[in-house]
C-alpha positions as CSV (number, residue, x, y, z in Angstrom):
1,X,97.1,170.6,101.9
2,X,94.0,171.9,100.4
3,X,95.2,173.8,96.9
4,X,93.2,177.3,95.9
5,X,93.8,176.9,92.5
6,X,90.4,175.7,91.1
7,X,91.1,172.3,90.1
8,X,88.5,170.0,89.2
9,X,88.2,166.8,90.6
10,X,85.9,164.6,88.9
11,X,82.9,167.2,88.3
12,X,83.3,169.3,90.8
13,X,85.7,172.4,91.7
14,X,87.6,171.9,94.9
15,X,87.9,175.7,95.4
16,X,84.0,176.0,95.1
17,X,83.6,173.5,97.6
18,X,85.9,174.6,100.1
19,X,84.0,178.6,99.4
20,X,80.7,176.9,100.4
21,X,82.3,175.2,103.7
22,X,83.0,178.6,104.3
23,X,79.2,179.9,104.3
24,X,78.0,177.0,105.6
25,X,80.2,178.1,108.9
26,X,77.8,180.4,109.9
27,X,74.6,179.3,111.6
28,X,71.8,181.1,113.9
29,X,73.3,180.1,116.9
30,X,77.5,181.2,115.4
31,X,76.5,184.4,113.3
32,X,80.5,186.1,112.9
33,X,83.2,184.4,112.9
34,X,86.7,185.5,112.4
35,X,89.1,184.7,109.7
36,X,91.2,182.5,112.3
37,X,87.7,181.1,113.7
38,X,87.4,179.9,110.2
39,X,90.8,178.4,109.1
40,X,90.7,176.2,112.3
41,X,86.7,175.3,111.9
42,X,87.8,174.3,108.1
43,X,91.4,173.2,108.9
44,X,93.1,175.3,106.0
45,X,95.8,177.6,106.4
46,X,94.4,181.2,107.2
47,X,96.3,182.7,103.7
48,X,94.3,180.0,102.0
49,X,90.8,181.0,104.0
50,X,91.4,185.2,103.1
51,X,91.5,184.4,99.5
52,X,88.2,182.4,99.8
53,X,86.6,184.9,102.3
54,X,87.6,187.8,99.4
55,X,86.3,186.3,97.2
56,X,82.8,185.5,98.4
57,X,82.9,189.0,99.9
58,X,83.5,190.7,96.3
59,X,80.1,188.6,95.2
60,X,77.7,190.0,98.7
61,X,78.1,186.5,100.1
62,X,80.0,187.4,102.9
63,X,80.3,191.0,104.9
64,X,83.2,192.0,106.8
65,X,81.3,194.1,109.8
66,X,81.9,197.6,110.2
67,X,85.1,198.3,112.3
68,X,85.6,194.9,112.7
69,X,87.6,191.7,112.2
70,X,84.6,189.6,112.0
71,X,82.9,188.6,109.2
72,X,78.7,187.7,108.6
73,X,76.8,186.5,105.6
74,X,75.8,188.8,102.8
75,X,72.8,189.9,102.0
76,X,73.2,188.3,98.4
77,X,72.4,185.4,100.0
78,X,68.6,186.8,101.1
79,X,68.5,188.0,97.9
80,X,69.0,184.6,96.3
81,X,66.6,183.3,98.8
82,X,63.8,185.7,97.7
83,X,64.5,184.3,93.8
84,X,64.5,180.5,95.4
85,X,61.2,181.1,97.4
86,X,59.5,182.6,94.6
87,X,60.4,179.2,92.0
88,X,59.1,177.1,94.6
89,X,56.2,176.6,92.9
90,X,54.6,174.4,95.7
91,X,53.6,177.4,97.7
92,X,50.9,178.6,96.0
93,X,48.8,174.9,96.2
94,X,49.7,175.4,99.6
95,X,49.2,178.4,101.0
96,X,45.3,178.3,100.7
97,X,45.1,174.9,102.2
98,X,47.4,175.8,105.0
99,X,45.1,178.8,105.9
100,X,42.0,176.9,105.7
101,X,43.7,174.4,108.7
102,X,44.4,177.4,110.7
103,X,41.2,179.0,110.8
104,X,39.5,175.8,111.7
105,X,42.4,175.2,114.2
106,X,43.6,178.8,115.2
107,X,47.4,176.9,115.7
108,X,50.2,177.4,113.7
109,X,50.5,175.4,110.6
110,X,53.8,174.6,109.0
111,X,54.6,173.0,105.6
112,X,58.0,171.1,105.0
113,X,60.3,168.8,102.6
114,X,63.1,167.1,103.8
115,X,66.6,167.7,102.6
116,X,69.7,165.7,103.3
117,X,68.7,163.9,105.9
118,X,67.0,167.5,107.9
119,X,63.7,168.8,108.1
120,X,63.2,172.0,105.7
121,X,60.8,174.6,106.4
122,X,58.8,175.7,103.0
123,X,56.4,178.0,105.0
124,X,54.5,178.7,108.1
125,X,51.1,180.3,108.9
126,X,50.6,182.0,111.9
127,X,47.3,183.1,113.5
128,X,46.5,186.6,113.1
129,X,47.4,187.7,116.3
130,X,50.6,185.9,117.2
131,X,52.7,186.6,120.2
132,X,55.8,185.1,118.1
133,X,56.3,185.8,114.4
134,X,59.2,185.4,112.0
135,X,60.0,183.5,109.2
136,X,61.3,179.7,108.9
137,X,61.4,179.3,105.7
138,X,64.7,177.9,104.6
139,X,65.2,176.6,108.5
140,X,66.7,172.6,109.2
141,X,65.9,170.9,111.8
142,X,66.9,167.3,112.6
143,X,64.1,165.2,111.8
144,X,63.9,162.5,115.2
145,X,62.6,165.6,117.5
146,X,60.3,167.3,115.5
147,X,56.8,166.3,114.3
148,X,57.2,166.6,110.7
149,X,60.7,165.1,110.6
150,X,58.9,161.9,112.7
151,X,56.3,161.9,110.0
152,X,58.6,161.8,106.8
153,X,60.6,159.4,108.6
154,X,57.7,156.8,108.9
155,X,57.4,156.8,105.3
156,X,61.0,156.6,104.4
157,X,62.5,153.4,103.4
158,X,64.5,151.8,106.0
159,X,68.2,151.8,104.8
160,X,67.4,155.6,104.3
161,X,66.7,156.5,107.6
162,X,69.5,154.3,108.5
163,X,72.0,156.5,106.8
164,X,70.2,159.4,108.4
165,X,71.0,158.3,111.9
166,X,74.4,157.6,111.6
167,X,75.1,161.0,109.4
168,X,73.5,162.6,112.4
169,X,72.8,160.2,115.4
170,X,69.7,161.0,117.8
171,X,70.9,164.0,119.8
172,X,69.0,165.1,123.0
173,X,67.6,168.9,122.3
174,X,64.9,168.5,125.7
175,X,64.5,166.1,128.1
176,X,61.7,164.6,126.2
177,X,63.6,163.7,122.5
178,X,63.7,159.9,121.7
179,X,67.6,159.8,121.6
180,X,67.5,155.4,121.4
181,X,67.1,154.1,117.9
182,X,64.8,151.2,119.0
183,X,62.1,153.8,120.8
184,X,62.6,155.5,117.6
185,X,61.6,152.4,115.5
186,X,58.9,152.0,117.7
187,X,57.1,155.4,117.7
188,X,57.9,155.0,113.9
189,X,55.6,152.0,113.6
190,X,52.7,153.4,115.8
191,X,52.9,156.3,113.3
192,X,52.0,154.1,110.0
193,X,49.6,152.7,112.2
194,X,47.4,156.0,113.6
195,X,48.5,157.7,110.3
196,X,50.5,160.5,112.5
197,X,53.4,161.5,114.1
198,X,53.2,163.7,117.4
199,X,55.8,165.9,118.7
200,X,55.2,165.9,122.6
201,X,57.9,168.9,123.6
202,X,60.6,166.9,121.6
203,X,62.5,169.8,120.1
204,X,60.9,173.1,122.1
205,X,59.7,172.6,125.4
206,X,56.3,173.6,126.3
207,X,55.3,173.0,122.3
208,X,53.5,170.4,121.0
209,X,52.6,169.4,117.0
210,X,50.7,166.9,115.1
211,X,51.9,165.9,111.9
212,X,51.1,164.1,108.7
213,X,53.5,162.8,106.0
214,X,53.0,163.9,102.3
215,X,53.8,161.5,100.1
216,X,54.4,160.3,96.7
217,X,52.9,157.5,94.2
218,X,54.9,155.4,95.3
219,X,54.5,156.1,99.2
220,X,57.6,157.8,99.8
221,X,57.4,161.0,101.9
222,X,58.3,164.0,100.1
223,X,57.1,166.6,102.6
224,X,54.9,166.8,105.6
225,X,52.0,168.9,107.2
226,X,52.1,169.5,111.1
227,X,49.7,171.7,113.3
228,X,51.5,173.1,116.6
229,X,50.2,174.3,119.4
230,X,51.1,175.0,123.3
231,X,51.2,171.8,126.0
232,X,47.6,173.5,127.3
233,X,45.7,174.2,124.0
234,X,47.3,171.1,122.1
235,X,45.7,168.5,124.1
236,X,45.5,164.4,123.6
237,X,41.9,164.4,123.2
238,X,42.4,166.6,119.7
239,X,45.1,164.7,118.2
240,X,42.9,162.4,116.1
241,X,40.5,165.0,115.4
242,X,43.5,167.6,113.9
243,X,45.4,164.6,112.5
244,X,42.0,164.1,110.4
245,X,42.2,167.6,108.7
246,X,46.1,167.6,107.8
247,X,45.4,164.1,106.3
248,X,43.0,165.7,104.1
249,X,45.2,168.5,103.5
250,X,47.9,165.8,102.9
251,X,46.1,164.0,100.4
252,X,45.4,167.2,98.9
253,X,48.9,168.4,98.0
254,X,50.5,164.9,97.5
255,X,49.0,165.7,94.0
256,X,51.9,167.9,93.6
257,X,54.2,165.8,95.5
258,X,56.9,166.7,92.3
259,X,56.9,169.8,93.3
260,X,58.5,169.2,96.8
261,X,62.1,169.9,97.1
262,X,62.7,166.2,97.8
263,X,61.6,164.6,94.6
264,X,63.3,167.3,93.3
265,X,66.6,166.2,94.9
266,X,65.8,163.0,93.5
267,X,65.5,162.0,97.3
268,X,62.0,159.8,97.3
């Protein structure tokens, strides 16, 4: 049975652990969650849970809603955000060059790293007028349906994306995601080939993206560029022509490819 008392176990502090299981609970899709919800998700007894819960609830990590038994993140946690956003000191090489792509494109352009095996979402530029805003930064995704995630993969060394697969397998999120590790290889290989990764309606249907890997001196993907667009204005006939600009974009920012939360991670 899982002990409260903050015993260390090698270099780390079970407790600690066991309060970021608790955070890491919630998602976009499971936003409250009850104290019994969360001793059953985490298997520890619901005593054990209520001291965690307190705890990270005396810090602003974690809100009890009003008049009610459930409990949501803080809003600490967007505060630390804010302070992690503004020390990622890739954004400002970025930004400019991710505006330039969408004026010549007029699609969305998105910037990411990868991060334990998921696609992370460092920004987004939307046209001026978009029908859809809101922020992704700080959003995973799993990296075999999305554009980005396919580009990072190419340039990822084999037993890596190995490991990613079997932490996570190849799960079907539309009809069209590659869910067979083979296909995947393949698509994989005719990436390093055309120097691009394409998202046909993979992870959103009726959403298509083009994306380029950012990589390091070495070749290892630390990050990746896409352009996405709609199933009528993304086309096949402007792939290579798009996937030309974020390649120049890419080549651009793998100049700061240390700055990417990747080789920071020490994952590339």
């Amino acid at each position: 049975m899982y002990n409260t008392n903050a015993s260390e176990s090698g270099n780390t502090v079970n407790s600690v652990i066991k309060a970021m299981q608790i955070l890491n609970c919630f998602t976009p899709a499971v936003p409250m969650l009850s104290l019994a919800q969360i001793s059953k998700k985490l298997d520890i007894p619901k005593s054990t849970a209520l001291n965690l819960i307190k705890t990270l609830e005396s810090g602003g990590l974690i809100l009890r809603a009003k008049d009610s038994s459930f409990y949501q993140l803080g809003y600490k946690n967007m505060e630390l955000g804010y302070r992690t956003l503004m020390g990622l000191s890739i954004l400002p090489y970025a930004i400019p060059i991710m505006e330039e792509l969408q004026e010549k494109t007029g699609e969305i352009i998105y910037l990411t790293s990868h991060l334990n095996g998921l696609v992370f979402y460092l920004q987004c530029i939307y046209p001026s007028r978009p029908k859809v805003s809101y922020s992704v930064m700080g959003k995973t995704l799993p990296m075999h349906c999305t554009g980005c995630g396919k580009a990072m993969l190419t340039y990822l060394e084999q037993p890596t994306i190995d490991k990613i697969i079997e932490k996570y397998g190849l799960a079907m999120v539309t009809p069209h995601t590659i869910t067979d590790p083979e296909r995947l290889f393949q698509e994989l290989e005719i990436n390093r080939k055309r120097g691009y990764a394409v998202d046909n309606q993979e992870e959103t249907l009726g959403v298509k993206c083009v994306a380029v890997a950012i990589r390091n001196t070495k070749g290892i993907s630390v990050g990746a560029l896409s352009l996405s667009g709609s199933v009528i204005t993304l086309t096949p006939d402007k792939y290579d022509a798009y996937a030309d600009l974020l390649s120049k974009a890419s080549i651009l920012l793998s100049g700061q490819a240390n700055l990417f939360p990747a080789s920071q991670m020490n994952q590339a």
